[in-house]
TORMAR-651010 format. One line per field, with one value per atom (N, C-alpha, C, CB): atom name; x, y, z. Coordinates in pm, 1 decimal, decimal comma. Glycine has a CB too. Example, Ala and Ser with C-alpha at 12.3 -4.5 7.8 and 13.67 -1.06 7.14 Angstrom:
BEGIN
marpa: [N; CA; C; CB; N; CA; C; CB]
x: [1319,0; 1230,0; 1320,0; 1130,8; 1285,0; 1367,0; 1290,0; 1408,4]
y: [-569,0; -450,0; -330,0; -447,3; -225,0; -106,0; 3,0; -59,8]
z: [780,0; 780,0; 780,0; 904,6; 708,0; 714,0; 787,0; 572,5]
! end
This chain:
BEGIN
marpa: [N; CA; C; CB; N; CA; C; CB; N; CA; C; CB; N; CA; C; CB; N; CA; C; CB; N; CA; C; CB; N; CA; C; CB; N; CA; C; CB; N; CA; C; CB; N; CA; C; CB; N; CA; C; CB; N; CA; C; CB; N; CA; C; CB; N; CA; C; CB; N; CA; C; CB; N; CA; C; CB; N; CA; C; CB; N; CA; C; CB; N; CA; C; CB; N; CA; C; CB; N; CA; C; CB; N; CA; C; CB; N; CA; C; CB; N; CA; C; CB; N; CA; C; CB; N; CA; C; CB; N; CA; C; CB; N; CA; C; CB; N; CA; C; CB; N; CA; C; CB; N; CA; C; CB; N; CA; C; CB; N; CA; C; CB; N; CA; C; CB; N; CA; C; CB; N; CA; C; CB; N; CA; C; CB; N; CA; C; CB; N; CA; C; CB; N; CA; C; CB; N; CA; C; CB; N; CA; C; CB; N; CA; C; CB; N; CA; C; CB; N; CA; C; CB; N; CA; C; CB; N; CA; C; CB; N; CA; C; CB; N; CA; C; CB; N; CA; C; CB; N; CA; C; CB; N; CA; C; CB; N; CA; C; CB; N; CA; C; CB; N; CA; C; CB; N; CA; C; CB; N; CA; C; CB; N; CA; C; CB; N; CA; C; CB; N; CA; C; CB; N; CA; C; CB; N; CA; C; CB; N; CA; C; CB; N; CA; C; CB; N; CA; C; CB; N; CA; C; CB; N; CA; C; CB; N; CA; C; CB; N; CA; C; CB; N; CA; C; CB; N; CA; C; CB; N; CA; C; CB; N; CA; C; CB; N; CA; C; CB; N; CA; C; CB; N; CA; C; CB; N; CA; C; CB; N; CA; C; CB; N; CA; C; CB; N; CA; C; CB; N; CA; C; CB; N; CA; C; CB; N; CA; C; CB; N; CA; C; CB; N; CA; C; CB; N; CA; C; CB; N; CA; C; CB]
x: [5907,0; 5867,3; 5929,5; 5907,7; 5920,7; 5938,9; 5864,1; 5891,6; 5797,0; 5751,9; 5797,6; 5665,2; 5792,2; 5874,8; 5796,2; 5906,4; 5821,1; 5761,4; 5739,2; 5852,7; 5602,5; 5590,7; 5586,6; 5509,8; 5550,7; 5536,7; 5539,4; 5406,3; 5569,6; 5536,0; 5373,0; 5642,6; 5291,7; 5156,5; 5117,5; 5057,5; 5200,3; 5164,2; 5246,8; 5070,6; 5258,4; 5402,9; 5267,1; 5582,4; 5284,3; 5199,8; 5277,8; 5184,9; 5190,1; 5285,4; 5178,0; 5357,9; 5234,9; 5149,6; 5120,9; 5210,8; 5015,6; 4983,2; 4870,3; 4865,7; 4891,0; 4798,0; 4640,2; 4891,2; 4657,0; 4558,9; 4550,3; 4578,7; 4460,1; 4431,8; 4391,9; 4306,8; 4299,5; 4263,1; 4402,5; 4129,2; 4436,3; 4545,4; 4643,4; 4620,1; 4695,0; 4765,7; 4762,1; 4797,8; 4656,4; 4625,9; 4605,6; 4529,2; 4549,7; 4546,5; 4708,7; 4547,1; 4782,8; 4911,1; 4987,6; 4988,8; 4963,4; 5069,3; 4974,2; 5126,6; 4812,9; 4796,0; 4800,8; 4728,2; 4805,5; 4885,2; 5035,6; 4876,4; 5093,9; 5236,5; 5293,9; 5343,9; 5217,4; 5358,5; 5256,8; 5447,0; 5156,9; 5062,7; 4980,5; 5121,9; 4964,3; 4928,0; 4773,0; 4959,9; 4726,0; 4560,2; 4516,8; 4518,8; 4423,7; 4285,5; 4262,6; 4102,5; 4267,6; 4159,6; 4062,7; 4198,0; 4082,2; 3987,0; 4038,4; 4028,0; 3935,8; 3960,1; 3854,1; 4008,1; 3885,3; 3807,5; 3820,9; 3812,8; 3772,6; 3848,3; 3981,9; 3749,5; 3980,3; 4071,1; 4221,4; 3990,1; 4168,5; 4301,7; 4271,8; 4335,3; 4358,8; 4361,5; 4412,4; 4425,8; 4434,2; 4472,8; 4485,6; 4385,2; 4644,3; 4702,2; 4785,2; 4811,2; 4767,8; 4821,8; 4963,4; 4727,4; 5039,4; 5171,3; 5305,1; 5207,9; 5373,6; 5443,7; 5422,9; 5541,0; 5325,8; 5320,8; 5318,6; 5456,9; 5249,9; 5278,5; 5144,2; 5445,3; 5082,7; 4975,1; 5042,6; 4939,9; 4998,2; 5037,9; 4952,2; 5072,4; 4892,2; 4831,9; 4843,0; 4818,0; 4807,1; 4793,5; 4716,2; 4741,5; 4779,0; 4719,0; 4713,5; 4830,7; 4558,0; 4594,7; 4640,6; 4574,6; 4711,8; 4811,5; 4824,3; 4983,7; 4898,4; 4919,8; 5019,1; 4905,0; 5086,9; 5157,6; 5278,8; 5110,6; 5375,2; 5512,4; 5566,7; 5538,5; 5420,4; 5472,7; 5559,8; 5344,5; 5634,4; 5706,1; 5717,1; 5919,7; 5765,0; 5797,5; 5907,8; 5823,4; 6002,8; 6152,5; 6184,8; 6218,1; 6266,0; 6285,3; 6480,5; 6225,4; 6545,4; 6656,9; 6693,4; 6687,1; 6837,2; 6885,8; 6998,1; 6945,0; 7038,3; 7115,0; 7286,2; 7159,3; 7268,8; 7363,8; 7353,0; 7380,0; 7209,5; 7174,0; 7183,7; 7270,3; 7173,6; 7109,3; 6999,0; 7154,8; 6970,5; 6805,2; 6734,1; 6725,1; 6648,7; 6634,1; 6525,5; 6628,4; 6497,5; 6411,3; 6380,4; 6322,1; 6425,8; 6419,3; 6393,3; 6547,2; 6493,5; 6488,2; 6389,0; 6626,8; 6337,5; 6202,0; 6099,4; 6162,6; 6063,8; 5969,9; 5957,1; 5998,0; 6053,5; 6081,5; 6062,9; 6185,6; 6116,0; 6131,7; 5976,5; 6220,0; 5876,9; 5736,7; 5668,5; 5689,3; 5702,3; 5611,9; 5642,5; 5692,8; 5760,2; 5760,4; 5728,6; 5884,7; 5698,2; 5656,5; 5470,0; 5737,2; 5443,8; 5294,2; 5261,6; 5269,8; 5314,3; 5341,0; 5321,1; 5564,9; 5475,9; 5418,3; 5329,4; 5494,5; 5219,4; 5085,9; 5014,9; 5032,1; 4991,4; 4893,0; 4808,2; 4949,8]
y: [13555,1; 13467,3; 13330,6; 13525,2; 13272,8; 13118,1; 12997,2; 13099,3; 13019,8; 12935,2; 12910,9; 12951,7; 12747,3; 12673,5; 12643,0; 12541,0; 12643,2; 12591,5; 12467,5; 12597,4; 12395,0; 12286,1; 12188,6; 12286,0; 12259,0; 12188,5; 12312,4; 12089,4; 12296,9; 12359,2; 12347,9; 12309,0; 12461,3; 12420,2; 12354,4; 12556,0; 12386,0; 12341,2; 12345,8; 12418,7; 12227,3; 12286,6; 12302,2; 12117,9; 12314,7; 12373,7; 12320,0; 12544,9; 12175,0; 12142,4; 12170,3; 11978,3; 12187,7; 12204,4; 12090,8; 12276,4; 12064,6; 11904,9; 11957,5; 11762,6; 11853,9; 11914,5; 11794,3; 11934,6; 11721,3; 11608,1; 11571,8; 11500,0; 11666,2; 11675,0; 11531,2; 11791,7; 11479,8; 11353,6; 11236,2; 11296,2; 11215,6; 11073,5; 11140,2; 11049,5; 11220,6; 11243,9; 11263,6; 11308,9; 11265,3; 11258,2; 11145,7; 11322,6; 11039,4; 10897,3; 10804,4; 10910,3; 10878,5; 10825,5; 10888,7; 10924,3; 10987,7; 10976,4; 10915,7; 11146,9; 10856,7; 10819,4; 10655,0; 10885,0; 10592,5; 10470,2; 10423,1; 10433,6; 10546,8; 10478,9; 10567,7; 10488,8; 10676,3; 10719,5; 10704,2; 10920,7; 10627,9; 10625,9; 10781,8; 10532,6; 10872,4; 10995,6; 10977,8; 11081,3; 11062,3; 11077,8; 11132,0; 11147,1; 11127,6; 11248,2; 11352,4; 11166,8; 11449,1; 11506,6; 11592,7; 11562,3; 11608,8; 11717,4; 11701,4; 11912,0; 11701,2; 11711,8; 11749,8; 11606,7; 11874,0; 11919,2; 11873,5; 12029,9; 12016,9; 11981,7; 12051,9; 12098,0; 12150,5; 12282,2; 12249,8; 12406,1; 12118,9; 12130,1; 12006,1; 12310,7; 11945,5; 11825,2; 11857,9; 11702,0; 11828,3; 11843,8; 11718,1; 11931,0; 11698,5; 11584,6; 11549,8; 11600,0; 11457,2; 11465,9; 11371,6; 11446,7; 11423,7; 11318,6; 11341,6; 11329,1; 11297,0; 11318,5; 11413,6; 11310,4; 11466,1; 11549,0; 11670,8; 11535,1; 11685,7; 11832,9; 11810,3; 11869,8; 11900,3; 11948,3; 11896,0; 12113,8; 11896,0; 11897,4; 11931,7; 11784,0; 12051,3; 12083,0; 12087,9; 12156,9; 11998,8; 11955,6; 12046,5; 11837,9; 12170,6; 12282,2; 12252,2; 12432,2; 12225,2; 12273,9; 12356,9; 12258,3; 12293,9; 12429,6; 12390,2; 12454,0; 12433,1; 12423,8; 12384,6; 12507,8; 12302,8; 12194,7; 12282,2; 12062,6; 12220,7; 12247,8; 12365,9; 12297,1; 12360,2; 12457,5; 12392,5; 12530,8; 12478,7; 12389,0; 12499,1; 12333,8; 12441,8; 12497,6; 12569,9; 12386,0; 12569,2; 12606,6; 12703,8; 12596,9; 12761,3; 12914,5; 12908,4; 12993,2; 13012,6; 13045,1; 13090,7; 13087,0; 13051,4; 13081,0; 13184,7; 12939,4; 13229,8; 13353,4; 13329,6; 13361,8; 13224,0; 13182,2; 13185,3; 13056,8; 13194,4; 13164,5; 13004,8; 13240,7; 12931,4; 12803,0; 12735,4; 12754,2; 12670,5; 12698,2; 12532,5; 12709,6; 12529,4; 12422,3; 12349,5; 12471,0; 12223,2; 12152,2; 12112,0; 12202,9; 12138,7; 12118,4; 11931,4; 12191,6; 11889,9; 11745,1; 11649,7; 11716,8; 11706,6; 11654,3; 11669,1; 11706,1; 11725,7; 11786,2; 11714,2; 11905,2; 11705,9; 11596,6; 11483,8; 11595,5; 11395,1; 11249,8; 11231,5; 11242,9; 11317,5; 11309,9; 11312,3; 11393,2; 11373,3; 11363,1; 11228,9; 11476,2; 11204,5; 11034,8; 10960,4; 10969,1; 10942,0; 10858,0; 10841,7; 10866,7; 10935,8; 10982,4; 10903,4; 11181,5; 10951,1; 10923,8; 10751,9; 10978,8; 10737,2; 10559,5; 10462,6; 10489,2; 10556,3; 10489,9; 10520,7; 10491,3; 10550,5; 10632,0; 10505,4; 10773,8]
z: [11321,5; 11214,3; 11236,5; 11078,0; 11330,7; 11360,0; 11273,9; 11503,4; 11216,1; 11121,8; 11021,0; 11093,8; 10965,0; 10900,5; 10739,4; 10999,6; 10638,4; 10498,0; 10536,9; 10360,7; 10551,9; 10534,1; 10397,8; 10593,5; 10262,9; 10137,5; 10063,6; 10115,3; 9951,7; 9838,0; 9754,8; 9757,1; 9717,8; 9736,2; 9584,8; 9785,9; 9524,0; 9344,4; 9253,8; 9270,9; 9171,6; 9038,0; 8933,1; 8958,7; 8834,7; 8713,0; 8605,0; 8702,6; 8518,1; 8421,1; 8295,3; 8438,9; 8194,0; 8058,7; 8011,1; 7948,3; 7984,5; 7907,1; 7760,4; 8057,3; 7656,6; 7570,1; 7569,7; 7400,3; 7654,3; 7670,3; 7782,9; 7603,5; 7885,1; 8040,2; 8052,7; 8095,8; 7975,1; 8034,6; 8038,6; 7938,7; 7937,5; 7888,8; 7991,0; 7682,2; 8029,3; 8117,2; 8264,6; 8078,8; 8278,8; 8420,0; 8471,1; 8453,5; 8366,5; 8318,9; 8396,5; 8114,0; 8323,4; 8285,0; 8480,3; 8086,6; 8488,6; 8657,4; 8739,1; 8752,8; 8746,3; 8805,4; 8810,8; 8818,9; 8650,0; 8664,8; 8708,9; 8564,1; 8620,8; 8637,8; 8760,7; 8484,5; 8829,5; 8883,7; 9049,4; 8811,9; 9080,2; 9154,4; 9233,4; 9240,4; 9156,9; 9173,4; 9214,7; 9045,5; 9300,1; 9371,5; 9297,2; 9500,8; 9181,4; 9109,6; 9214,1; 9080,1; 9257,3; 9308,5; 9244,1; 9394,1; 9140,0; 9063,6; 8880,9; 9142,4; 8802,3; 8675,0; 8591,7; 8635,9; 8481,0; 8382,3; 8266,5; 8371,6; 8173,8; 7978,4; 8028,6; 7781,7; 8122,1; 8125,8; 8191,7; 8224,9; 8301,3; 8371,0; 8493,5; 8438,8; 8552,6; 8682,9; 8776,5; 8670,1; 8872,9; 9002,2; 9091,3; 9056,8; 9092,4; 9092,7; 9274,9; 8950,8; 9366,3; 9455,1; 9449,4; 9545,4; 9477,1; 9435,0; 9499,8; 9276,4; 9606,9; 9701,3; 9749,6; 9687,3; 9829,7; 9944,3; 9827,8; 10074,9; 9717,3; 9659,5; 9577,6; 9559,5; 9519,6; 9415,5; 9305,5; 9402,0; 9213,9; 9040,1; 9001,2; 8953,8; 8914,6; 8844,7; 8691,3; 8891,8; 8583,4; 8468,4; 8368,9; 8483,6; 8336,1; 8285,1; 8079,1; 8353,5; 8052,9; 7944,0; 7815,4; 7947,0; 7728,3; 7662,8; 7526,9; 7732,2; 7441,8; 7317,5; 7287,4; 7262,7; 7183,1; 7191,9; 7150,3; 7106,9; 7214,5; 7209,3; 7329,7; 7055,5; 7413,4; 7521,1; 7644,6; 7584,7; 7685,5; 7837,6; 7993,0; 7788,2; 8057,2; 8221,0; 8226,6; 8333,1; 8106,4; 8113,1; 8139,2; 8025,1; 8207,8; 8214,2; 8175,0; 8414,1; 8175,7; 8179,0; 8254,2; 8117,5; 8319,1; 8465,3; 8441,6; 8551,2; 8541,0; 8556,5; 8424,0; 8771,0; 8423,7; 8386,2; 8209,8; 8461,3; 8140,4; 8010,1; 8012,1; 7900,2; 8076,0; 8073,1; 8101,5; 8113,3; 7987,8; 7996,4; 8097,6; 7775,5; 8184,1; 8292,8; 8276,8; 8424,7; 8290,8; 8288,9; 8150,3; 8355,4; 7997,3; 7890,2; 7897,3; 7821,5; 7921,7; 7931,9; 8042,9; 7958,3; 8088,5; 8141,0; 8067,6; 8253,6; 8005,8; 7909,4; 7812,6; 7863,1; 7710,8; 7638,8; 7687,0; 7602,1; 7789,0; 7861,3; 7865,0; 8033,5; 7952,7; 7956,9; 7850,3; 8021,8; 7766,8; 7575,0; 7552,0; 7405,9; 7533,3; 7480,9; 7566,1; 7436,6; 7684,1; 7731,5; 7748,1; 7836,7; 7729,3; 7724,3; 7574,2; 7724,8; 7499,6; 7302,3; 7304,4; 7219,1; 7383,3; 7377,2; 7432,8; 7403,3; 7522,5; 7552,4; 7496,6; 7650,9; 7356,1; 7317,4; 7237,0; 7226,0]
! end
């Protein structure tokens, strides 16, 4: 097994407004469209997928680590308000 991971193929973020947000990483964070529904986008953005899944509000990515500390909480948040203040 000599072969190496070249990329990671997709993160999966929850959004509750596929469009304004797909909107929004491809202005501000210069992200490629490649695909977009009502359901969900598909985002190219440093060498990785983003997929912009829609969801119901107040959902997040967070999980809890071995430790009972819970990860990524504060990204989640940072991205709502900043989404919020282009609205």
């Amino acid at each position: 097994m000599g072969e190496k991971l070249l990329r990671i193929g997709a993160a999966y973020v929850p959004v509750i407004h596929v469009e304004l947000s797909s909107k929004w990483y491809v202005n501000k964070l210069g992200a490629d469209l490649s695909y977009q529904d009502e359901d969900k986008a598909i985002l190219n953005f440093a060498n990785q997928s983003i997929f912009l899944v829609k969801s119901k509000e107040n959902q997040s990515s967070n999980f809890v680590d071995y430790y009972g500390e819970e990860r990524f909480n504060n990204m989640r948040s940072k991205w709502n308000k900043c989404l919020r203040s282009h609205l």
